[in-house]
Every structure is written in structure tokens, then in C-alpha cells.
N, C-alpha and C positions, 0 to 999 in steps of 0.2 A: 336724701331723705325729704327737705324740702321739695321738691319736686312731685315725690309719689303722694304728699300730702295734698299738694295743689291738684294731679289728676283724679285724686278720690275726690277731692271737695267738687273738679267741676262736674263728674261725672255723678254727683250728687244732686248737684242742678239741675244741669242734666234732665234727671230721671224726674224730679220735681215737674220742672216746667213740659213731660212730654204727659204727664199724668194729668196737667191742668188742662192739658190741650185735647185730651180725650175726653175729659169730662168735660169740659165746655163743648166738644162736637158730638155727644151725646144733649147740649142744654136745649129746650123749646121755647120759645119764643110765644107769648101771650097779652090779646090786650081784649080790657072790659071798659064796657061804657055804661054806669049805670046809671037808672032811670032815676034815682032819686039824684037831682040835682046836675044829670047830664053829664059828670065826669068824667074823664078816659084815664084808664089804670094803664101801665104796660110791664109786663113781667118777663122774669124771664125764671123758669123751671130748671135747676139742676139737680141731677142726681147726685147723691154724697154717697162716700164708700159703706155707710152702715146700712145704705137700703132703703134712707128716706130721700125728698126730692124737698130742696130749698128754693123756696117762692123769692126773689130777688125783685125790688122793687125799680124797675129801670124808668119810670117816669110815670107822673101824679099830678094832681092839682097840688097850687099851694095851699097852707092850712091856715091861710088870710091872718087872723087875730086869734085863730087859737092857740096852744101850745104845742110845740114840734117836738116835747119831751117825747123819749121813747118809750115809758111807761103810757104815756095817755096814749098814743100811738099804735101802741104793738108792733114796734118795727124791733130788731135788732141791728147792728152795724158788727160789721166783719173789720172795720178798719177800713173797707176799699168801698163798700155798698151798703147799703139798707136792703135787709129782707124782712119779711111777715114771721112776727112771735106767733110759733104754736107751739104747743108744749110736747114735750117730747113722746107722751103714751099718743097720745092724737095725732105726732106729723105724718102728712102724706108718703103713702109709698110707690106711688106710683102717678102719672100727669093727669089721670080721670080725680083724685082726689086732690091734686094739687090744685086743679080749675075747680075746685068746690071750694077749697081755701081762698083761693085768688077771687071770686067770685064775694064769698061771704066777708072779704075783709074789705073789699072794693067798698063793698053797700055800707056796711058800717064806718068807715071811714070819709066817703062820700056823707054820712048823716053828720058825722060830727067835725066835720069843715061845718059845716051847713048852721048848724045851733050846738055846738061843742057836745051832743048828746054820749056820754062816754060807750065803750062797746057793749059791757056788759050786761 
């Protein structure tokens, strides 16, 4: 009995880790530089199984003196990563709207490193 439990559990796994590994060889790879203040963003695009695409923030300037709160931010944390808060009727469905997101959170985050000027 023991046994058939441990081959469900690994083949559990398994399946888990063959599903991350699709979805990450579907991810795209993205980086912005913007003009306000010269920053380089680097993202990374994944597709999630409901259909939207989650902006993952793989590297940023520091936010010097301002606050790295995730509310002033607009990042969320997976536990493993920081991606880009959008709200769920808004998130991208596909990587033309995801580089509008990546794009638009770049520049506003870029402003408020810069004079903490919040997003909104």
C-alpha cells in the first residue's frame, strides 16, 4: 500500500514539474529601457493556464530611498519572483499586450525611483 502511494505521489510530481517546464518553454523573454531616467526593465512573459500572460519582473533598478512596499510598487510575489499587479478584468492575453503592460509599468516605475511620484 505504502508503495502505490509513493508512486502516485511521484507521478504527481511528476506531472507538476513536466507542466512548469512547458510553460516556461512557452515564456518570452523582454527587456525596456526607458527614457525617463534611463533604466533597463527585464521581464520575463508567461502564459498561465486561464489565458492571461504574467509579466515576471527578472531585473530592475533599485528603488534607492523609496519604498519597496508592494502596494506602492505594483509588483506581486509568487513566493519565488516579483511580477507586475494588474488587475485581473485588464491582465494581458497575450505578449503584444504584455509589452504594453511591461512597457507602461517600466515608465512609471522608472518615474517613481526617480521623485517616489506614485503610479496613479
Amino acid at each position: 500500500m505504502m508503495t502505490l502511494l509513493f508512486l502516485v505521489a511521484l507521478i504527481i510530481v511528476a506531472a507538476i514539474l513536466i507542466a512548469h517546464a512547458i510553460e516556461r518553454a512557452q515564456a518570452i523573454n523582454a527587456t525596456y529601457t526607458t527614457t525617463v531616467g534611463r533604466h533597463r526593465f527585464d521581464f520575463e512573459f508567461v502564459p498561465l493556464s486561464d489565458g492571461t500572460v504574467r509579466l515576471y519582473v527578472l531585473g530592475q533598478p533599485s528603488y534607492g530611498h523609496q519604498s519597496t512596499d508592494l502596494v506602492a510598487t505594483h509588483r506581486y510575489y509568487d513566493g519565488d519572483r516579483h511580477y507586475v499587479c494588474v488587475h485581473d478584468h485588464l491582465a494581458p492575453r497575450n505578449c503584444s499586450e504584455a509589452r504594453g503592460w511591461a512597457d507602461y509599468w517600466s515608465r512609471k516605475t522608472s518615474a517613481y525611483i526617480a521623485d517616489g511620484r506614485p503610479f496613479a
